[in-house]
FILUMLO-465883 format. One record per residue (C-alpha): x, y, z. Coordinates in steps of 0.05 Angstrom, whole numbers, padded with zeros to 5 digits, always signed. Example, Ala and Ser with C-alpha at 12.3 -4.5 7.8 and 13.67 -1.06 7.14 Angstrom:
FILUMLO-465883
+--------+--------+--------+
:     px :     py :     pz :
+--------+--------+--------+
: +00246 : -00090 : +00156 :
: +00273 : -00021 : +00143 :
+--------+--------+--------+
END
This chain:
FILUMLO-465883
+--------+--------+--------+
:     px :     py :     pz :
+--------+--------+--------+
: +00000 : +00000 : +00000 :
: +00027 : +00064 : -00019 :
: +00030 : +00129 : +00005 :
: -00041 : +00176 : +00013 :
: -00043 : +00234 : -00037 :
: -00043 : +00303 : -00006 :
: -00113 : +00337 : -00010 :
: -00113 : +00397 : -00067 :
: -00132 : +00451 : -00013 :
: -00118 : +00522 : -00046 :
: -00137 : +00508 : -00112 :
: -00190 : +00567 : -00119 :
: -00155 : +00620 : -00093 :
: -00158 : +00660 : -00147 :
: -00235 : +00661 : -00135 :
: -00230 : +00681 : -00057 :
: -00186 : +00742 : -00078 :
: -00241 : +00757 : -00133 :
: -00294 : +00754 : -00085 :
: -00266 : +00796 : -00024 :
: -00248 : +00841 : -00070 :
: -00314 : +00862 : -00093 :
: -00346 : +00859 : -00015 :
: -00299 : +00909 : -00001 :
: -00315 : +00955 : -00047 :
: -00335 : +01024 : -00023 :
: -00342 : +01090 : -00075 :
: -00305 : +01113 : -00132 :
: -00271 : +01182 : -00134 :
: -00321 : +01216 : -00166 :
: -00376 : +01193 : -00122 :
: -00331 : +01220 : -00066 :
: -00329 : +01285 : -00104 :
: -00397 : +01293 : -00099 :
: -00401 : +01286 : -00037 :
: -00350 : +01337 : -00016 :
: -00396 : +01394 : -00049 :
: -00429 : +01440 : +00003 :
: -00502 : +01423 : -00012 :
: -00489 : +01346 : -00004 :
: -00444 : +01350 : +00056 :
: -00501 : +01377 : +00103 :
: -00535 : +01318 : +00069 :
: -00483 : +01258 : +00093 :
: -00468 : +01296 : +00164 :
: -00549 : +01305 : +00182 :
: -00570 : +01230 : +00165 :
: -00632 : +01201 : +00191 :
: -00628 : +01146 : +00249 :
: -00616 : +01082 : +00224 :
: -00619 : +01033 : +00281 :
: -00583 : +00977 : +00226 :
: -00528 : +01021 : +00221 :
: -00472 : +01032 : +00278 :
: -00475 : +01094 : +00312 :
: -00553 : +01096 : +00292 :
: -00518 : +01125 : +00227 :
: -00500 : +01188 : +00256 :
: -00423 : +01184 : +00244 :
: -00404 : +01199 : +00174 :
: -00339 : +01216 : +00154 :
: -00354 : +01253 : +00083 :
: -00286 : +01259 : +00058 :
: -00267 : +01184 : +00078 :
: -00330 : +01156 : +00044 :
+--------+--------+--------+
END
């Protein structure tokens, strides 16, 4: 009897690195740009409660997205 053959763990990598990748995904630059304009600021800073959210959604940082 011969030797077992190793298990092929980390074969879809590739597909992790794909996936996590698009989870993380915030904003692009010029949806941050947006943002940053006086009228839309007040907008992101005075938020309604959103008990899902942590901090009840009240902490926004506008220019970190």
């Amino acid at each position: 009897m011969g030797r077992l053959r190793h298990k092929r763990n980390h074969h879809g990598i590739r597909d992790n690195y794909r996936r996590q990748r698009t989870r993380a995904y915030t904003r692009d630059l010029d949806q941050i740009q947006d943002d940053l304009k006086p009228e839309n600021v007040d907008k992101k800073k005075h938020q309604e409660i959103d008990t899902e959210l942590p901090g009840l959604g009240q902490h926004y940082c506008v220019e970190c997205a």
